[in-house]
C-alpha positions in Angstrom: 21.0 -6.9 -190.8 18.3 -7.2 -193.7 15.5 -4.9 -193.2 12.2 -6.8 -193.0 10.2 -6.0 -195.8 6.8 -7.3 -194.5 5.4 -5.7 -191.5 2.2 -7.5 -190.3 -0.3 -10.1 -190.1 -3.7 -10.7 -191.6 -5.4 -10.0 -188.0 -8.2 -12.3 -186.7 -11.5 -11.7 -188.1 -10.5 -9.6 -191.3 -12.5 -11.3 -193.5 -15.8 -11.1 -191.5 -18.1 -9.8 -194.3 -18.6 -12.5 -196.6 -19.4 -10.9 -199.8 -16.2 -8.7 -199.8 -13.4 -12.1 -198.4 -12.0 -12.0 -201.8 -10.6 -8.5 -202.3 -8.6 -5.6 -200.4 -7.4 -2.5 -200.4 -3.5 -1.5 -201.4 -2.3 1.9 -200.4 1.0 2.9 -202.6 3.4 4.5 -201.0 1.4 7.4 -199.5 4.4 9.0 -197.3 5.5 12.3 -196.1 7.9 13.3 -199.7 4.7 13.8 -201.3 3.3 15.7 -199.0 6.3 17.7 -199.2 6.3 18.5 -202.5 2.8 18.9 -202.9 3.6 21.6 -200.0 6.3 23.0 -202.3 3.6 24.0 -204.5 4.7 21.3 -207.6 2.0 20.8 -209.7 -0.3 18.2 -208.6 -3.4 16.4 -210.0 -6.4 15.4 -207.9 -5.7 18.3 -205.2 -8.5 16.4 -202.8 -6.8 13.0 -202.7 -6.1 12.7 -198.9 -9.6 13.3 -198.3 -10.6 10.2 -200.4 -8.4 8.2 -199.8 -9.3 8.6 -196.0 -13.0 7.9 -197.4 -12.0 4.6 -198.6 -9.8 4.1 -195.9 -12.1 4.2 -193.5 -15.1 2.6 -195.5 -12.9 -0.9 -194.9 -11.9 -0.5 -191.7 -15.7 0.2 -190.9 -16.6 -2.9 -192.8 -13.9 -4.9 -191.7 -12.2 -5.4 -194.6 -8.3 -6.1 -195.4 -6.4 -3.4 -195.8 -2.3 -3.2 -197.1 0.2 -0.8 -196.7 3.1 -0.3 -199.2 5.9 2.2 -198.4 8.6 2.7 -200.9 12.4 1.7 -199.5 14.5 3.3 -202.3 18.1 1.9 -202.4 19.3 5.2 -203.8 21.6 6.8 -201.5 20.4 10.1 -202.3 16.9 9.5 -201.8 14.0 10.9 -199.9 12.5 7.8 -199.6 15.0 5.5 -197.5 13.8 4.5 -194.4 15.8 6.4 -192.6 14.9 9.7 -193.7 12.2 12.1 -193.3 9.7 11.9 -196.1 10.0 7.6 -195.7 6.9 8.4 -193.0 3.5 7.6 -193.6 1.3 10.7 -194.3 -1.5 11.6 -191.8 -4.2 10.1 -194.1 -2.7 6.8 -194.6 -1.2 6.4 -191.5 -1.4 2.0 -190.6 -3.2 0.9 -187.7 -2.8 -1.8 -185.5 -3.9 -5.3 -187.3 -2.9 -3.8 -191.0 -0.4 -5.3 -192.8 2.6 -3.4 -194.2 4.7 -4.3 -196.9 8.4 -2.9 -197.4 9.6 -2.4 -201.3 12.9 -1.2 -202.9 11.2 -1.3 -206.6 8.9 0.7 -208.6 5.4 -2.0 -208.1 4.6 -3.2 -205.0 5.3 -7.2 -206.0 8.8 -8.0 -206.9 10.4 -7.0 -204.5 7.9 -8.2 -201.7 6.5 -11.3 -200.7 2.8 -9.9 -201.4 2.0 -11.5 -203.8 2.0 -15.1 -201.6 0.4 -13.3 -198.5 -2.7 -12.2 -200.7 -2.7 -15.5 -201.9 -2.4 -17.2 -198.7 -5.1 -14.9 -197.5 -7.7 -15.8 -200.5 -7.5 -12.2 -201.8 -7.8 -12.3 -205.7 -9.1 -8.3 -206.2 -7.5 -5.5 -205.2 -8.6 -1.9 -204.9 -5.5 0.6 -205.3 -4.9 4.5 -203.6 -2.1 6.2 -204.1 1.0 7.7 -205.4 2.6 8.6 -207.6 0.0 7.4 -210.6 2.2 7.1 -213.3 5.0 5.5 -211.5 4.7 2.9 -208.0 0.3 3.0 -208.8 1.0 2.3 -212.6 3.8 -0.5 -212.3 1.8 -2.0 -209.1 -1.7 -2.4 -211.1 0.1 -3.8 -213.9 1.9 -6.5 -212.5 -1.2 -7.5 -210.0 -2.9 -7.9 -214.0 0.0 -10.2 -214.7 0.2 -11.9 -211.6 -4.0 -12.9 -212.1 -5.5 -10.3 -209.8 -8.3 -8.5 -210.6 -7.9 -4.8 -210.0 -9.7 -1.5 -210.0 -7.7 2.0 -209.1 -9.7 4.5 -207.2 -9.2 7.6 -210.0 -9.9 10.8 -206.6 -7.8 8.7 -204.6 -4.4 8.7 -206.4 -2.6 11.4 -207.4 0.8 12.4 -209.7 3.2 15.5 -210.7 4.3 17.5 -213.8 6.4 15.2 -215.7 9.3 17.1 -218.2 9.0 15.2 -221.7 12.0 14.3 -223.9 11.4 17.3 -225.8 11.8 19.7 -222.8 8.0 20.3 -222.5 6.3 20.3 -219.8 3.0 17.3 -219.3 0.5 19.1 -216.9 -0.5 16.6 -213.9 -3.9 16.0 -215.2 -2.7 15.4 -218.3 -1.1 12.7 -216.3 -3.7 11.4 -215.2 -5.9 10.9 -217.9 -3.2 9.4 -219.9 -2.7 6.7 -217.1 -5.9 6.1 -216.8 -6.6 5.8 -220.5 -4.0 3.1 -220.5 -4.5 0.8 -217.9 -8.6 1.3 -218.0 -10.8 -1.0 -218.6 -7.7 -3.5 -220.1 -6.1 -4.4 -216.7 -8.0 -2.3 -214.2 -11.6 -1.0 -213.2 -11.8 2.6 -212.8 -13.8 3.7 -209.8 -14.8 6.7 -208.0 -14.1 6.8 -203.8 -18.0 6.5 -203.8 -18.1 3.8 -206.1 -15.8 1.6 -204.1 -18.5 -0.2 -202.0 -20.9 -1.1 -204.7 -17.6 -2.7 -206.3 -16.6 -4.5 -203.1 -19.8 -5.9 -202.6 -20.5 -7.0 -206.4 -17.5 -10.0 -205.9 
């Protein structure tokens, strides 16, 4: 039987503050692998993530606004990500709650293999506000297809995090390195760049 791959409804009363209808936030794949490796003592940028992301977490669920989980599905046999494994589980600062809807994906962004795109839609959400991991991968490809798709969107820079990558050459890129090139990138071009404490200003600016 197909696995369902979303999880949720938009529940009653989610867009109750008026000036902030329009957007939402999208957690990437924050499950229990990273943790894991960050555990294993990999290099890692932005050591404090959990602790903003729980910040901005909890900012719209105290204002009542729409929150989305994504959790990575990987079709690899092999991997730590399939559902039925381990590091598949949501880590403690991302955990969903009842009334937030969860999205199920098998590819790198969070769209084309999702029906997201037509549920944001459907609920008039046209900005999105992005946490999570890992930056250069499933946060990259996600903010640039929501760019292609027509949404606006801003990544939260304390709130996501990435690993040492190895380059062609056999050199090793430092996380933060990472990071900035990321960010660089995608910022301002297809994406705000926000701090955890900017995120309400930016909510409330529409």
């Amino acid at each position: 039987m197909a696995l369902p791959r979303h999880l949720g409804m938009p529940p009653a009363g989610i867009f109750g503050k008026a000036k902030a209808m329009d957007a939402a936030l999208l957690v990437i794949d924050l499950q229990e692998e990273f943790a894991r490796r960050t555990a294993s003592g990999r290099a890692r940028s932005n050591p404090g993530a959990e602790v903003a992301v729980a910040e901005v977490l909890a900012l719209f669920r105290r204002e009542g606004w729409p929150v989305v989980h994504v959790h990575h599905d990987d079709p690899r046999p092999g991997s730590a990500f399939r559902r039925d494994k381990p590091g598949y589980a949501p880590m403690a600062c991302a955990a969903p709650i009842a009334g937030e809807a969860v999205f199920v994906k098998s590819t790198s962004g969070a769209f084309a293999s999702t029906e997201l795109a037509e549920w944001l839609r459907a609920c008039g959400i046209s900005r999105l506000v992005v946490v999570g991991a890992s930056v250069n991968h499933c946060v990259s490809s996600t903010v640039r297809s929501g760019f292609d798709l027509g949404f606006r969107m801003a990544m939260v820079k304390d709130a996501v995090f990435g690993f040492d990558l190895t380059g062609a050459d056999g050199r090793v890129i430092d996380p933060e390195t990472v990071l900035e090139v990321v960010f660089s990138t995608l910022t301002p071009e297809l994406a705000a760049s926000l701090r955890a404490s900017e995120v309400a200003s930016w909510m409330r600016a529409g």
